[in-house]
C-alpha positions in Angstrom: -5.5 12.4 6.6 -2.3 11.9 4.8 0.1 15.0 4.4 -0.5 16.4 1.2 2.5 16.0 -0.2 2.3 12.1 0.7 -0.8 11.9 -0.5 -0.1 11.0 -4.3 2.5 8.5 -3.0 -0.5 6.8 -0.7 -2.3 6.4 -3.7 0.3 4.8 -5.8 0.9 2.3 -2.9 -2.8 1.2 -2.6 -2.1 0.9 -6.7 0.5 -1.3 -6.7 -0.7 -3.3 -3.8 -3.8 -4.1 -6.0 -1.9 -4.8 -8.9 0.2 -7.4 -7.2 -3.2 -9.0 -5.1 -4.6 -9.0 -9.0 -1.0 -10.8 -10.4 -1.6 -13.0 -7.3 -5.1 -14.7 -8.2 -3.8 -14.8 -11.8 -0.7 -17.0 -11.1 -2.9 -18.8 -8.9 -1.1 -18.0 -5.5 -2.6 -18.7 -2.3 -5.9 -17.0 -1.8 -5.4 -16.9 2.1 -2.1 -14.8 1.4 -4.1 -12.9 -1.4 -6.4 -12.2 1.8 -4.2 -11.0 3.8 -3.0 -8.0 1.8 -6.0 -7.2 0.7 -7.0 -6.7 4.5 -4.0 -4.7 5.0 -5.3 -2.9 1.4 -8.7 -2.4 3.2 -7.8 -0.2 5.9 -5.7 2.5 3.8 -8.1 4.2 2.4 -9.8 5.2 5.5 -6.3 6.9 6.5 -7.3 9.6 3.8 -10.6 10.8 5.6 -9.1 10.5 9.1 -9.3 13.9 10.9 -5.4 13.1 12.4 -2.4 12.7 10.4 -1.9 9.1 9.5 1.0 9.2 7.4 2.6 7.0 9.5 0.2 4.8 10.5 0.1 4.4 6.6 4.2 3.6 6.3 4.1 1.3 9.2 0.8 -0.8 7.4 3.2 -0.3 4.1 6.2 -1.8 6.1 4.5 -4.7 7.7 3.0 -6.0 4.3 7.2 -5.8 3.6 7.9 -7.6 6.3 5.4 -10.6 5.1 5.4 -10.6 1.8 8.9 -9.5 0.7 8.2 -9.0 -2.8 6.3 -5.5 -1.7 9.4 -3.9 -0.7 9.0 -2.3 -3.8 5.9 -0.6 -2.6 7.4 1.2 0.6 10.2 2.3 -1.7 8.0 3.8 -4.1 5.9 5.4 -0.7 9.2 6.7 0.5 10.6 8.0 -2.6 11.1 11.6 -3.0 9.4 12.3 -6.0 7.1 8.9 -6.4 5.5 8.2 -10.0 1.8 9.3 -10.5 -0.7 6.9 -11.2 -3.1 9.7 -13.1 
């Protein structure tokens, strides 16, 4: 699971880290690095159903797409903001 009040910033996230793996393919970026955030994308949404807390688990995935692809900063800022936008 993902604390609740994380929860709406999870989903955000996995938003914008298919918006940018969609802005990817259409500037015709590599599809191997297109293929590895969507793999990292892959394994969020299982965090959700998880009987343990993974909020962090979910930061730390968050913060290692950062670390390789430095353009998704943006995305672990959004995750760690106080009061991140709603994608509903």
């Amino acid at each position: 699971m993902i604390k609740p009040e994380k929860n709406n910033a999870a989903l955000y996230a996995l938003h914008l880290i298919l918006v940018r793996a969609r802005s990817m393919v259409l500037r015709r970026e590599s599809l191997d690095e297109v293929a590895i955030l969507l793999d990292n994308a892959e394994a969020l949404p299982r965090m959700f159903v998880s009987d343990e807390d993974m909020t962090d688990s979910y930061r730390d995935c968050l913060a290692g797409l950062s670390d390789r692809f430095p353009y998704c900063r943006y995305i672990l800022e959004k995750f760690d903001a106080p009061d991140p936008p709603s994608i509903w």
